[in-house]
C-alpha atoms as one frame of an Amber mdcrd trajectory, in Angstrom:
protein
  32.988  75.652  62.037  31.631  77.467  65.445  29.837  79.767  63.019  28.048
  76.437  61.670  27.548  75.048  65.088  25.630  78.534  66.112  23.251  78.525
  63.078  22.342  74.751  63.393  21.692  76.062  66.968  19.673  78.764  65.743
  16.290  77.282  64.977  14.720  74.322  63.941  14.463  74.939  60.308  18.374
  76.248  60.447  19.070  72.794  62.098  16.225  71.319  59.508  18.343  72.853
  56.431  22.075  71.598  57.092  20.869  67.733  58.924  18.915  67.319  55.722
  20.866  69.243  53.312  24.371  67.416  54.414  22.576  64.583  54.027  21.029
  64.741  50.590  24.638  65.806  49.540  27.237  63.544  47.795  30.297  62.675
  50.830  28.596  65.114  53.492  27.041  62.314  55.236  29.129  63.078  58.141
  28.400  66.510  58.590  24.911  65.645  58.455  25.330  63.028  61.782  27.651
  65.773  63.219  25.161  68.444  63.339  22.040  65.552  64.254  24.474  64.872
  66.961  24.836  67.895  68.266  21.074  68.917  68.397  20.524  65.722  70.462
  23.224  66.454  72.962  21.783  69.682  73.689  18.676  69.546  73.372  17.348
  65.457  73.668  16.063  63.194  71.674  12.486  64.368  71.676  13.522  67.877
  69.685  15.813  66.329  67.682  13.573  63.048  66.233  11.691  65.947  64.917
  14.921  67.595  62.625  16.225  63.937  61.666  13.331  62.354  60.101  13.975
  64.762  56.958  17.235  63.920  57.121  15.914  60.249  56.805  14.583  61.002
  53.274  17.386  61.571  51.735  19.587  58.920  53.552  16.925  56.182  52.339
  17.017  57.508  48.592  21.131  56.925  49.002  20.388  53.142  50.106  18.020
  52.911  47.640  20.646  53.346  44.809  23.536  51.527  46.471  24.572  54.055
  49.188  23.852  52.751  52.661  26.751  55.318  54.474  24.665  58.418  54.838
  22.100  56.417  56.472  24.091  54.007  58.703  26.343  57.061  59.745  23.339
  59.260  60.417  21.562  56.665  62.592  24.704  55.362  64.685  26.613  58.510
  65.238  23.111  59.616  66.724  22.392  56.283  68.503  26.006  56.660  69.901
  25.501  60.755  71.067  22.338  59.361  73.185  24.769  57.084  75.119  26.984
  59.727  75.486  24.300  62.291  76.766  22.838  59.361  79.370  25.886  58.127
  80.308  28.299  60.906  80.477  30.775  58.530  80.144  33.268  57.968  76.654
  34.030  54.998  77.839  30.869  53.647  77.422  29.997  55.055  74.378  33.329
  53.900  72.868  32.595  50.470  73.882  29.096  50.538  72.346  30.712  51.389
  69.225  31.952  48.285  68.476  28.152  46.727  68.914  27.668  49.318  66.538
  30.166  48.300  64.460  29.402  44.722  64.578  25.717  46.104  63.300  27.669
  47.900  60.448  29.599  44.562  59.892  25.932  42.357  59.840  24.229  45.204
  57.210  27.344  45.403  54.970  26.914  41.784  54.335  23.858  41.684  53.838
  24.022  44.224  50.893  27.724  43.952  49.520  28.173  40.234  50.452  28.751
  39.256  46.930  31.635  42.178  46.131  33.004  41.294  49.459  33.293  37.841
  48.572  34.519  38.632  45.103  37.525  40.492  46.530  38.214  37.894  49.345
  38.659  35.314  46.242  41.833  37.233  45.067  42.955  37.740  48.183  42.860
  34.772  49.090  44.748  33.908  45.760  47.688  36.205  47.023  48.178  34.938
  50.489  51.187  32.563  49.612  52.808  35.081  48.129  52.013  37.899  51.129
  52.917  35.270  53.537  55.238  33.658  52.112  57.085  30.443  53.455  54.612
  30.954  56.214  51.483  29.688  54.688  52.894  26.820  52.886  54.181  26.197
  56.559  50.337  25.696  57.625  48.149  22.404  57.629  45.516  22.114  54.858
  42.678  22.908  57.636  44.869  25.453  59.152  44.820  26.868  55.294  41.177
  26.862  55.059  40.864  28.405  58.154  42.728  31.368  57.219  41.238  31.588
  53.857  37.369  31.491  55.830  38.657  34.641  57.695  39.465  36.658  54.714
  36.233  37.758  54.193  34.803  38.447  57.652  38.118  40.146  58.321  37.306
  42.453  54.677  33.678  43.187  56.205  35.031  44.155  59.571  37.166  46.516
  58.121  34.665  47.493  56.252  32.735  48.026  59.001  35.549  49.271  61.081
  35.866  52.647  58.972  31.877  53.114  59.506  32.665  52.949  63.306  34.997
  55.759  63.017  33.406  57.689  60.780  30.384  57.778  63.592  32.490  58.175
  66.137  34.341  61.476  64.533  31.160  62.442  63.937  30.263  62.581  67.254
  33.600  64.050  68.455  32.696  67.256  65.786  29.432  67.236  67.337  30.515
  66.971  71.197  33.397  70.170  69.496  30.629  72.212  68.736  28.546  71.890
  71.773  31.227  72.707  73.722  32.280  75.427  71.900  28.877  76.911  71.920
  28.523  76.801  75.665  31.030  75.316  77.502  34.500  77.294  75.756  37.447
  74.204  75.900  35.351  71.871  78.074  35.827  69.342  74.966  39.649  69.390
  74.845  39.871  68.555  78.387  37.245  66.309  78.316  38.780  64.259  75.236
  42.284  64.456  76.502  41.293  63.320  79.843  40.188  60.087  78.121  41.452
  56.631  79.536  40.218  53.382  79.535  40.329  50.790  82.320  42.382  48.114
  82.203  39.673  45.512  82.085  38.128  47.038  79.156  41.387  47.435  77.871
  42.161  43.716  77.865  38.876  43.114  76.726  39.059  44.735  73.968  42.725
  43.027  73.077  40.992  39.502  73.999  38.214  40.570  71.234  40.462  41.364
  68.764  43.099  38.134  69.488  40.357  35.775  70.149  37.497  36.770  68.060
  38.798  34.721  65.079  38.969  31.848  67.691  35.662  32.008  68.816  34.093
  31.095  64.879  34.848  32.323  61.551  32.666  35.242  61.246  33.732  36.855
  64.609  37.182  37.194  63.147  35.470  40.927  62.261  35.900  41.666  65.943
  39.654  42.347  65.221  39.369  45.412  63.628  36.218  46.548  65.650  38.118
  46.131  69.017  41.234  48.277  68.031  39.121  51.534  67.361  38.278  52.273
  70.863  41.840  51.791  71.867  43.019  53.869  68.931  40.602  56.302  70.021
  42.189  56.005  73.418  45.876  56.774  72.166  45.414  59.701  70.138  43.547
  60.948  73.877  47.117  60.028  75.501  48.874  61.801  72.948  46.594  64.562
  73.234  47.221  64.748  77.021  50.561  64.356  77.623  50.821  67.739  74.853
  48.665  69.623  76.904  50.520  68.767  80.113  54.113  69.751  78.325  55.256
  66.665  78.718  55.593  66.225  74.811  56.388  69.136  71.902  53.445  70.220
  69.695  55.410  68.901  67.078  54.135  65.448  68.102  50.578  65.896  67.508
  51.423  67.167  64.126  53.766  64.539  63.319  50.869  62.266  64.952  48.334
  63.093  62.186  50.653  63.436  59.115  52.014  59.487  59.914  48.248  58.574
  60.190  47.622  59.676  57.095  50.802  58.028  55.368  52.141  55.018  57.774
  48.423  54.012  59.007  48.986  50.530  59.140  52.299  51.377  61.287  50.686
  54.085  63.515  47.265  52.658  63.928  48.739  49.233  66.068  50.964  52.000
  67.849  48.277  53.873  68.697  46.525  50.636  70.142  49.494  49.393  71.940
  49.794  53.005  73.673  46.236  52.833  74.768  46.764  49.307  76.330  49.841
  50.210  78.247  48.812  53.611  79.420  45.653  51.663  80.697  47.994  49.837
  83.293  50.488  52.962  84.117  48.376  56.409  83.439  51.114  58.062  82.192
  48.532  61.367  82.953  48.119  60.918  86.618  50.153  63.049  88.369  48.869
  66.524  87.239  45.918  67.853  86.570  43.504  65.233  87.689  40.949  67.440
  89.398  37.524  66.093  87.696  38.425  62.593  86.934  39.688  60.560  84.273
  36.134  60.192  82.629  34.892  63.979  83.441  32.757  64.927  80.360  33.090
  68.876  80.288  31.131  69.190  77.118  28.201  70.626  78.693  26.128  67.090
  78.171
């Protein structure tokens, strides 16, 4: 992958080749916003405008037959590495992800409402059997209420796999710059990641009181937790590096994400949350900062 990262680095017909090429590809959409991403970060928006508009060409053929991915991916993973490169901050650019994902959540409605809708219809014909006694327990508007959610909840998820799709994106691309010019500066820049508790909290209130704030914010549940998942897998990441858990962990981390997602994923946000009140990192190693971008930005 470093060998990649140098030839995209190259020139700006190497860079042209794979930002286009990736993108014109079937399921290489990412790799495409990975390497835009990483031309932006090191070299600015002004170079890299100039290697993404071919990429654009084949990202608007893809929407243009029912594929709107490469194109949304492309053009938020890139909006999100100019935060990062203004900013210096993950933070921030993990809490502009979920306006990106709420932009995600507004387009994939727009084009898929009707298949969205179509699939909220039988789910919404299983949920006295997935709930059980519960939902019989419920008032008739209390019903209706959770039946309105199913489908803002389906496009937030939806939209909620987009987010992190950009956002790994941008990790790969942040990997590569590093790696290019700034050896390991990414590991401890990622590990080093915590969020405050305020953002924290506000990203728990989002995802608890989204649904209570009108039907269609109820996508703000699953937009909220990725920036705290985000957050964990940092913590997990840290506390390796520090000794203070096996390697065996990360491994086991990833394998369990894969299988047990839906019992990992709220671990993984429940981790973030709490380490954003204790920082179970602070005691060593905490020479540049809990929000120290050593990517070379």
């Amino acid at each position: 992958m470093r060998a990649l990262a140098g030839f995209i680095m190259r020139g700006r017909m190497q860079a042209t080749l794979v930002v286009a090429g990736a993108a014109a590809m079937p399921l290489l959409f990412w790799l495409s916003a990975a390497a835009g991403s990483l031309v932006l970060l090191r070299r600015g928006l002004g170079d890299a405008m100039g290697i993404v508009l071919w990429a654009l060409l084949p990202a608007a053929a893809w929407w243009f037959f029912g594929e709107p991915r490469t194109l949304l991916v492309l053009v938020g993973t890139l909006g999100l590495a100019l935060v990062l490169r203004s900013s210096l901050s993950w933070r921030r650019t993990l809490l502009c992800s979920v306006a990106l994902g709420l932009v995600y959540g507004v387009a994939l409605g727009m084009l898929f409402g009707a298949p969205i809708e179509a699939l909220a219809g039988e789910l919404r014909k299983l949920l006295p059997q997935m709930l059980q006694g519960v939902h019989q327990s419920l008032s008739v508007d209390e019903q209706a209420r959770l039946e309105g959610m199913v489908a803002p909840v389906l496009t937030g998820l939806l939209a909620a796999l987009l987010q992190i799709a950009s956002l790994l994106s941008l990790v790969l691309g942040r990997y590569w710059q590093a790696a290019l010019y700034n050896p390991g500066g990414f590991g401890h820049e990622f590990r080093a990641l915590r969020l405050p508790p305020v953002m924290a909290f506000g990203l728990l209130a989002g995802m608890l009181l989204g649904p209570n704030l009108g039907v269609q914010l109820a996508m703000l549940t699953p937009l909220c937790s990725v920036p705290l998942a985000f957050a964990g897998v940092a913590l997990i990441h840290g506390l390796v590096a520090q000794g203070r858990l096996g390697r065996f962990w990360l491994v086991g981390l990833y394998v369990t994400l894969l299988l047990f997602m839906q019992l990992i994923y709220p671990l993984l946000v429940v981790v973030a949350i709490v380490d954003s009140l204790f920082d179970f990192r602070r005691r060593p190693g905490r020479k540049n900062g809990p929000d120290a971008p050593n990517g070379e930005g």
